[in-house]
FIPA-454633 format. One record per residue (C-alpha): x, y, z. Coordinates in pm, whole numbers, plus 32768, in hexadecimal, padded with zeros to 4 digits. Example, Ala and Ser with C-alpha at 12.3 -4.5 7.8 and 13.67 -1.06 7.14 Angstrom:
! residues 2
84CE7E3E830C
85577F9682CA
! end
This chain:
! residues 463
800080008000
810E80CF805B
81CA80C67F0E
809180F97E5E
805782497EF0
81BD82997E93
81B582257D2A
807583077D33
811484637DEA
820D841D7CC4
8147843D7BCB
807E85447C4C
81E2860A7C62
822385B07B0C
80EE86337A7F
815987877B69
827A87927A43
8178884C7960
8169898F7A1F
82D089B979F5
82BF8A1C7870
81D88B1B78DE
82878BAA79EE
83B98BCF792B
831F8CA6780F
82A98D867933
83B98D9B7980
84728DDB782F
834A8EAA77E3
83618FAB78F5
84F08FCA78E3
855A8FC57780
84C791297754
858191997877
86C290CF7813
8689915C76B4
869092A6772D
87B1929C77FA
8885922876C6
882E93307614
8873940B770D
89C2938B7763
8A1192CE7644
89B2937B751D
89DE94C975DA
889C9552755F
879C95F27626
8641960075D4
858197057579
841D96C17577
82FD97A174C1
8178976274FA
80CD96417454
7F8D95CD7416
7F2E94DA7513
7ED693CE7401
805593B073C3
8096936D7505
7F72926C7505
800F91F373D7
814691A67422
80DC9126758C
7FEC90537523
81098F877403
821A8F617509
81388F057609
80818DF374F2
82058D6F7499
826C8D6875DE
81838CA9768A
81478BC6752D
82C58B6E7515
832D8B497663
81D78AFF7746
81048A297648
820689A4759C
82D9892E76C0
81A388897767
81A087AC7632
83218761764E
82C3870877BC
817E86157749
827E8599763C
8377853D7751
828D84887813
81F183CB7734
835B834A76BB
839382E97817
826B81F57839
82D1807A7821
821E7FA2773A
81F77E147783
81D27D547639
80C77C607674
811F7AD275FA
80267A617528
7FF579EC73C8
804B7AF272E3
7EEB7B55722F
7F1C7B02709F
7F4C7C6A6FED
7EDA7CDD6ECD
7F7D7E1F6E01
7EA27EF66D2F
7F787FCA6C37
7E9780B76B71
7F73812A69FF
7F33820068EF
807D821F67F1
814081CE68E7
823E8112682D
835F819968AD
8369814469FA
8267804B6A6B
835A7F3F6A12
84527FBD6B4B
829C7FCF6C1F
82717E6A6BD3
83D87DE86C16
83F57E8B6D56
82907E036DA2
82FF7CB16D74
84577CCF6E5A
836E7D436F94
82667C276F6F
83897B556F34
84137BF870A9
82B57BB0711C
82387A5971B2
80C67A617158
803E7A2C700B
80437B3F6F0F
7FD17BBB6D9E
80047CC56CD2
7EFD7D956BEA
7F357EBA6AFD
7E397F386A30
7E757FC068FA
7D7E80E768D9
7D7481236789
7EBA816C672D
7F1D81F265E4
80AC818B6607
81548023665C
80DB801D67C2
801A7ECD67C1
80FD7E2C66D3
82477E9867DC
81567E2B6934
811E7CF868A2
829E7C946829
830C7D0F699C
82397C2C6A38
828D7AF26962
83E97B2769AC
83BC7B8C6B13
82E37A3F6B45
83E7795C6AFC
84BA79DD6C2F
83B279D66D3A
829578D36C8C
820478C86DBA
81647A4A6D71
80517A5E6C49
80487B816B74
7F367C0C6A7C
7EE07D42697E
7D717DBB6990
7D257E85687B
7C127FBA6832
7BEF7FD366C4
7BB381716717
7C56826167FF
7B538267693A
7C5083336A43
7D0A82966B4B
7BE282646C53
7B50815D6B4E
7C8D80EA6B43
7CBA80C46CB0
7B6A800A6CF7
7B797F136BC2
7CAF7E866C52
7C2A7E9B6DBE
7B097DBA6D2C
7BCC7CAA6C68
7CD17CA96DBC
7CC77B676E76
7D947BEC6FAC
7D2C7C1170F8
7DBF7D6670E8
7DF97E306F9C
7F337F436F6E
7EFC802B6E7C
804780C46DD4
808181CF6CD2
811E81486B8B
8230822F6BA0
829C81E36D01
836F80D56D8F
836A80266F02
84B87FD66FA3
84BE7E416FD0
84537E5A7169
83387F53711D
820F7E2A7109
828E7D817245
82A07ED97304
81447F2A7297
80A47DF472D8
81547DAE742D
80D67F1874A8
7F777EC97407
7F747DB974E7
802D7E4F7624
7F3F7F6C7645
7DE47EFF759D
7DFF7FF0748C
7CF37FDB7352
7DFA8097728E
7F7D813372C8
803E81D571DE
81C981F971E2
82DE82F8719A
82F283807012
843F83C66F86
841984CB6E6D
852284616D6B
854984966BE2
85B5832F6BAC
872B83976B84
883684346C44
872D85346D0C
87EA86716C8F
86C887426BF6
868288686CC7
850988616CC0
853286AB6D53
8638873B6E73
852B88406ED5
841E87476EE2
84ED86496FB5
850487737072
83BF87B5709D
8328864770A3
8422861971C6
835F8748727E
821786B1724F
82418544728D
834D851E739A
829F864A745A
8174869873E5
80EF852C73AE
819484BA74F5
80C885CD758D
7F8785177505
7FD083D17550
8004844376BA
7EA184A976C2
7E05838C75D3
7D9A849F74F2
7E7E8446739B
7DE5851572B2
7E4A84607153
7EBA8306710D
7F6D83946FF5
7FB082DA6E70
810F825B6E7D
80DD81966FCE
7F908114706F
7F317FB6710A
7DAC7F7F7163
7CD97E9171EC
7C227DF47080
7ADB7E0D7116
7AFC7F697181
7B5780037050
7A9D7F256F7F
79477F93702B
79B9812A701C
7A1680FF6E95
78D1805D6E7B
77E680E86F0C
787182586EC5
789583276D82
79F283966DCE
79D7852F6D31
7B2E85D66DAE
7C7485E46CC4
7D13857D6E18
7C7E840D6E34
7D5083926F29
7D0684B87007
7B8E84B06FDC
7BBC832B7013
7C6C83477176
7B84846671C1
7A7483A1719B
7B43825F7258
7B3C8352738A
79E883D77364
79748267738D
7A7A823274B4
7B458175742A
7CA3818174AB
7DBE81FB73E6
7F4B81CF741F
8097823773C1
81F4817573C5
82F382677368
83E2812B7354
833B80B17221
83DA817070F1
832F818C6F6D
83D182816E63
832883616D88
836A840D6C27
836485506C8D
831886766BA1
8478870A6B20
83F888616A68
833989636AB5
8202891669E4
81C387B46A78
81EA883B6BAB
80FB89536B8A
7FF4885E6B0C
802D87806C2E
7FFF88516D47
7EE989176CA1
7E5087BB6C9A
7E8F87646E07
7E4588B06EA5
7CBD88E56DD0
7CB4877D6E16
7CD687CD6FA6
7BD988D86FAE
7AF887D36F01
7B0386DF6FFF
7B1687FC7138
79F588ED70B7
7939880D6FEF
791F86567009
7998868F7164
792F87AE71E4
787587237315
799886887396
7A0C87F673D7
792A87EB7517
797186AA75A6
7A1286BB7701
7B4585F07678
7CB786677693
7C7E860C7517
7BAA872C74FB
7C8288347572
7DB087C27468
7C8987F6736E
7C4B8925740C
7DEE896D741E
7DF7890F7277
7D008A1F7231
7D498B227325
7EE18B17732A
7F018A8571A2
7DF18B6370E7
7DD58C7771C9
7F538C9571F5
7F948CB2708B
7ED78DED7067
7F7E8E7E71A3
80F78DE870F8
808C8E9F6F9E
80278FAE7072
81518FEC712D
822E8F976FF6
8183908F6F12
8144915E703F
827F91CC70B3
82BC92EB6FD5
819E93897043
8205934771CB
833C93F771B5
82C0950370D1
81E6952871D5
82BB950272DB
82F795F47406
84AD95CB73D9
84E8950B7289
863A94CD72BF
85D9943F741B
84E1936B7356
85F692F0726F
86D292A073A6
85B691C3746A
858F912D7310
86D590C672E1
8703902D7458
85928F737429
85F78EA372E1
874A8E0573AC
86678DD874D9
854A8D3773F6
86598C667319
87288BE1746E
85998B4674E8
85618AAB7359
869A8A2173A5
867C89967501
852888F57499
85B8887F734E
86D387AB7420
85AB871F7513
84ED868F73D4
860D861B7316
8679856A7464
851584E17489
850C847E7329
8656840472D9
871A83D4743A
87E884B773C6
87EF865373F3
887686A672B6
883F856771C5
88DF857D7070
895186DD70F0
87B5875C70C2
87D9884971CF
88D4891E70F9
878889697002
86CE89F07122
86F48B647098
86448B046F56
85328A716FCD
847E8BB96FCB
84318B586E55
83808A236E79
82DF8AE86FA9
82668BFF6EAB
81F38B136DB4
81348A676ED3
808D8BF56F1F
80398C196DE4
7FC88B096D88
7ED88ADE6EAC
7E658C4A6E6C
7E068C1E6CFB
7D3A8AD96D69
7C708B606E63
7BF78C8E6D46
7B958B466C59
7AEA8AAC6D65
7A018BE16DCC
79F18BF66C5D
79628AA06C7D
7A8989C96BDD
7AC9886E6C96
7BFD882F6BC5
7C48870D6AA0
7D6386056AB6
7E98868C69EA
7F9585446997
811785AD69B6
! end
C-alpha cells in the first residue's frame, strides 16, 4: 500500500512538470524587455528617446510578443514535457499468437517506387511471426504500375513463400478512399495496415506495431515517418521537412499519445483492427481530401482507441520542389478545416483532451497565420509608427537571436526524441532556414481558409 501511494505522489509530481514551461515564459516575458533595454543602454550606448504613440501600437506590439512568448516557450514546452513523459512510460509486449496481417497498398502510376513499398513489405512480415499478405490495388493507372506490383511480388514470393501476394485492379481512377476500402474488403487479416505506395517500412516496423497493438489494446497506432527523397536526402525542401516532421511526431504526436487523443493515423504508417476500419469505410462516405484524418477522427468519435510507437519507422517520398509542395499542404491544411469545421465539427464540444488539440489546430494553426502574416507584413508600419525607431530596430534585432536560440533549443529536444540524437545528420545546423517551410506553412494555411469560406473543400492533386 505504501509503495502504491508513492508510485502515485510521483506521478502526481510529474504531471506538476507542466507548469514549469509556463512559468519560465513569465519569466522570459517580463525580463527580456528590461534586459533588452539595458543592452541598449549600455551596450549599444544609445538612449532612447521616446515620442507619443497611439495606444494601438503599443497594443500591437504587446499583444505579438506576448502571443510568441507564451506560444514558444509556455505552450510549446508543455508539449516537450507531455512528450517526455509519454517516452518514459514502459510498455510490456503481451505473448500471444501474432494476429495474421494483411497490407492494403492503394497505387495510381506509381511505378517508380512501389517496387522498393512491396519489398520492404515483405522483409517485415518476413520479421513477423503471424501470418501475413500483401494487397495493392492498382487504381486505374495509366503507367506500368500493375505490371511492376505484380513482377515484385513474384520475385519477392519466392524468398518468403510463406507470404501471399495479389494485384486488385479498378479499370477507372476512383481516388484513393475506394482504393483503401476495396483492399480492406478482399483482406483476410485479423488486422489490416494500410501503406502509401511511395513509402517504405524499416524491417522491425510490423513487429513494433503489432506488439504495441497488443500491449496497450489499441484499435489503431501509427509510427514515426521519415520524410526522404529516395536518395542521398540532400534537397533543401526534404531537410526542412525532416525538420519539421521531427517537430510534429516526436513532440507533438508524443503529446497526443500521452492523452489518447492521436489526431491522424497518417498514410505512410497505420495498423488497425480489420473490423474496425472495415465497418467505418463501410458504413461511411468518406468526403475529406485528408482520408486518413477524417478516418481516425471518426475512430475516436466512436471511442475507439488510438496509439503511437515512435519505435516503428516507415519512409516517405517527400515533395522536393516548390510546386509539389505547395499542392500538398494546400491539400492537407483545406483538408483539416474540412474535418474540424465541417464532418467533425461536433467533436469540437466534446469534453475530451482530444477536443482542445482540435481546438489548439484551429486556434494556434489558422488563427496564428494571420497574426504571423500580420506581424511579417506588419512591421514596417510598427516602426514607422513607432515612438523611437531606432529603439524599435534595436529590440528587433535582440528579439530574432532570442527567438532563433528557443527554435533551436526545441529543435534539439525533437530531433533527440525523434532520432536519439540532438543534431542527427547535422539537421540542427538548418534550423535558421526553417522560417521558409514555416512561411509556406502561413501561407498556405491562409489562402485555404479564404477557399473554404468561399466554400472550396479541396480536390486530390497526385505529385
Amino acid at each position: 500500500m505504501g509503495q502504491r501511494k508513492r508510485q502515485n505522489a510521483t506521478s502526481r509530481a510529474k504531471y506538476l512538470l507542466f507548469a514549469l514551461p509556463f512559468i519560465l515564459a513569465y519569466v522570459s516575458w517580463v525580463w527580456f524587455p528590461v534586459l533588452a533595454e539595458y543592452v541598449i543602454r549600455w551596450g549599444f550606448g544609445y538612449v532612447p528617446m521616446f515620442q507619443a504613440a497611439h495606444w494601438l501600437w503599443y497594443l500591437t506590439v504587446g499583444f505579438l510578443y506576448t502571443w510568441y512568448t507564451f506560444l514558444a516557450i509556455g505552450i510549446g514546452g508543455s508539449f516537450v514535457v507531455a512528450a517526455w513523459l509519454w517516452k518514459q512510460r514502459k510498455t510490456h509486449v503481451k505473448v500471444r499468437d501474432y494476429p495474421a496481417v494483411s497490407f492494403i497498398v492503394p497505387a495510381y502510376n506509381e511505378e517508380k517506387v512501389i517496387s522498393r513499398c512491396i519489398t520492404s513489405l515483405f522483409r517485415c512480415a518476413a520479421n513477423c511471426l503471424g501470418p501475413s499478405e500483401i494487397i495493392v490495388v492498382d487504381d486505374g493507372s495509366t503507367d506500368h504500375t500493375y505490371e511492376v506490383a505484380w513482377a515484385t511480388i513474384e520475385v519477392n514470393r519466392r524468398l518468403w513463400p510463406r507470404i501471399s501476394g495479389k494485384v486488385v485492379r479498378h479499370t477507372t481512377n476512383l481516388g484513393k478512399a475506394e482504393a483503401v476500402r476495396t483492399g480492406v474488403n478482399k483482406a483476410m487479416g485479423e488486422v489490416l495496415s494500410t501503406v502509401d505506395a511511395d513509402s517504405w517500412w524499416d524491417p522491425a516496423t510490423l513487429t513494433e506495431l503489432v506488439n504495441y497493438m497488443n500491449a496497450e489494446d489499441k484499435t489503431g497506432v501509427t509510427g514515426y515517418i521519415h520524410p526522404s527523397n529516395g536518395n542521398s536526402e540532400r534537397n533543401l525542401y526534404v531537410i526542412l521537412q525532416q525538420l519539421e516532421y521531427s517537430q510534429g511526431l516526436g513532440i507533438f504526436r508524443c503529446a497526443q499519445a500521452l492523452g489518447n487523443a492521436v489526431l491522424v493515423v497518417p498514410g505512410p504508417i497505420g495498423l488497425y483492427e480489420a473490423n474496425a476500419l472495415r465497418n467505418i469505410l463501410n458504413e461511411k462516405i468518406l468526403r475529406s481530401v485528408t482520408e486518413d484524418l477524417e478516418i481516425t477522427l471518426e475512430m475516436q468519435k466512436r471511442g475507439l482507441s488510438v496509439g503511437y510507437v515512435g519505435q516503428a519507422r516507415s519512409s516517405t517520398i517527400a515533395p522536393a520542389s516548390f510546386g509539389f509542395l505547395w499542392d500538398q499542404r494546400l491539400r492537407w491544411f483545406i483538408g483539416g478545416l474540412h474535418n474540424m469545421l465541417g464532418i467533425h465539427r461536433d467533436m469540437l464540444f466534446n469534453r475530451r483532451w482530444l477536443s482542445l488539440l482540435l481546438w489548439y489546430c484551429l486556434i494556434i494553426g489558422y488563427g496564428g497565420a494571420i497574426l504571423e502574416l500580420i506581424a511579417v507584413f506588419g512591421a514596417p508600419l510598427l516602426f514607422l509608427f513607432a515612438p523611437d525607431r531606432l529603439f524599435f530596430l534595436f529590440n528587433l534585432a535582440l528579439f530574432l537571436p532570442y527567438a532563433f536560440l528557443i527554435g533551436i533549443v526545441c529543435q534539439a529536444i525533437a530531433l533527440k526524441f525523434s532520432y536519439n540524437q540532438f543534431n542527427h545528420r547535422r539537421l540542427l545546423f538548418y534550423t535558421p532556414l526553417y522560417t521558409v517551410l514555416r512561411f509556406i506553412n502561413v501561407c498556405a494555411r491562409f489562402v485555404c481558409l479564404i477557399k473554404y469560406s468561399l466554400g472550396k473543400r479541396g480536390t486530390w492533386h497526385k505529385s
